[in-house]
N, C-alpha and C positions, 0 to 999 in steps of 0.2 A: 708275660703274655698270658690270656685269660683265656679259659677254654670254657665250654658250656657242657652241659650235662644235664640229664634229666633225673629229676628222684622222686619218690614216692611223695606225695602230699602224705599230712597225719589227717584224722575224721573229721578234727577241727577245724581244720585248713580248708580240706573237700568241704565242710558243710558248707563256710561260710562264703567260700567262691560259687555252690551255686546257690547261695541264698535260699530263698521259697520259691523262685523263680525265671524263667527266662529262656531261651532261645536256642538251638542246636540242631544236627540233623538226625533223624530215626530212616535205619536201615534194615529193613524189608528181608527175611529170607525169603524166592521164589521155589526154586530148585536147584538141583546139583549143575544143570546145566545153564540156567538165567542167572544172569548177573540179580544182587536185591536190586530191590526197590528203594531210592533213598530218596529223602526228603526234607524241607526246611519246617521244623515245629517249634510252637513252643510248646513249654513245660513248667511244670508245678513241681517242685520238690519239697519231700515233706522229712525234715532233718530226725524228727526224733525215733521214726521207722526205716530211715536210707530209702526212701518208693520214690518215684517219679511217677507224675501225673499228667495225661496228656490231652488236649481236645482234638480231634482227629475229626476232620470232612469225611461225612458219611455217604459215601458212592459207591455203591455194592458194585458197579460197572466200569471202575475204575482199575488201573494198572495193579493198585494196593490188594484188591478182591479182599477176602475174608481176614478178618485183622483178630479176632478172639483164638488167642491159643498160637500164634504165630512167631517162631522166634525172631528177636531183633536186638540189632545193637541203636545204644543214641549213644550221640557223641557230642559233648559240649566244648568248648576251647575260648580262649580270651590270647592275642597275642597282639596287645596292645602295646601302651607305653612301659608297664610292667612286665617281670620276667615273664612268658607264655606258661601260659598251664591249660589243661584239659582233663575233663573226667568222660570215662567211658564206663555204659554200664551194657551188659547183653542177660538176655533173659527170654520169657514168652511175655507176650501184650497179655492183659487178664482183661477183660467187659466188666466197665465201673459205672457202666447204666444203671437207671432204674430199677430194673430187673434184677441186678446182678448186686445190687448196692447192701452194704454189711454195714452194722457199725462203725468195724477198722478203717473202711474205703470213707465211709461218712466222717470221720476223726480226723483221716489222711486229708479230705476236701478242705478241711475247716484251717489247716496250718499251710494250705500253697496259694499261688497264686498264679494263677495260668494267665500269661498275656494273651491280647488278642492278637494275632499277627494276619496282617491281609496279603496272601498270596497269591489270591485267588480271580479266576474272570472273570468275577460277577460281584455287586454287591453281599458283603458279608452275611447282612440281613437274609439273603435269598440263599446260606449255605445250611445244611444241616449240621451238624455236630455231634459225633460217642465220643464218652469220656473211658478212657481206659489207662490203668496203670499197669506198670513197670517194679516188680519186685525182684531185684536185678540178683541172678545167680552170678555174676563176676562184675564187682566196681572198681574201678583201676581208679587213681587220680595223681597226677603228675607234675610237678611243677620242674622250668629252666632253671639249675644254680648255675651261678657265675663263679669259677673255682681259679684263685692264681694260680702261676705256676713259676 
């Protein structure tokens, strides 16, 4: 009989499941008392920094409020036809606007690939968009073994 287990992925493993990019949820701290804020994003991952890169609807008015300096976790997963795996990273959101844009952030745009994902009530055209990264103080990444017994 076979049991399952979880084990750490290696970097190389993590990097290349989540590619340059793709799709997962980003969870929002509010307060000690409000549940976060979670939500369905994509993302840009950029392998040879470990960053994730995100485009984020810009709605000062929204449930999200101020996103610069915010701690959050994202969490990505695949539990398809393959073993299931999942990487999680938590950290603060950094503003990878204009304003705020460095070389590194410029380096980091150039190696992801942020899909467009339409979530939204409106056409996309009519949404605004900041870009902010993810320079993750804890990245877990985990894959199912299938272990006889």
């Amino acid at each position: 009989m076979a049991e399952t287990n979880r084990a750490e992925m290696s970097a190389d493993d993590r990097d290349a499941f989540l590619g340059v990019g793709g799709t997962g949820v980003l969870s929002l701290a509010v307060d000690e008392e409000t549940a976060p804020y979670a939500a369905p994003v994509s993302y840009g991952y950029d392998p040879e920094e470990s960053v994730f890169y995100f485009r984020l609807a810009a709605n000062r008015d929204s449930e999200k409020g101020h996103l610069d300096g915010r701690p959050v976790t994202f969490v990505t997963y695949d539990d398809g036809d393959e073993p299931s795996k999942s990487v999680v990273a938590s950290g603060r959101l950094e503003d990878a606007s204009r304003e705020a844009i460095t070389s590194e952030v410029l380096d980091g745009f150039e190696r992801v690939d942020i899909p467009l994902v339409d979530v939204f009530d409106r056409p996309v055209r009519e949404v605004t968009f900041e870009f902010f990264r993810l320079v993750p103080d804890d990245l877990t990444a985990r894959e199912e073994v299938l272990r006889g017994t």
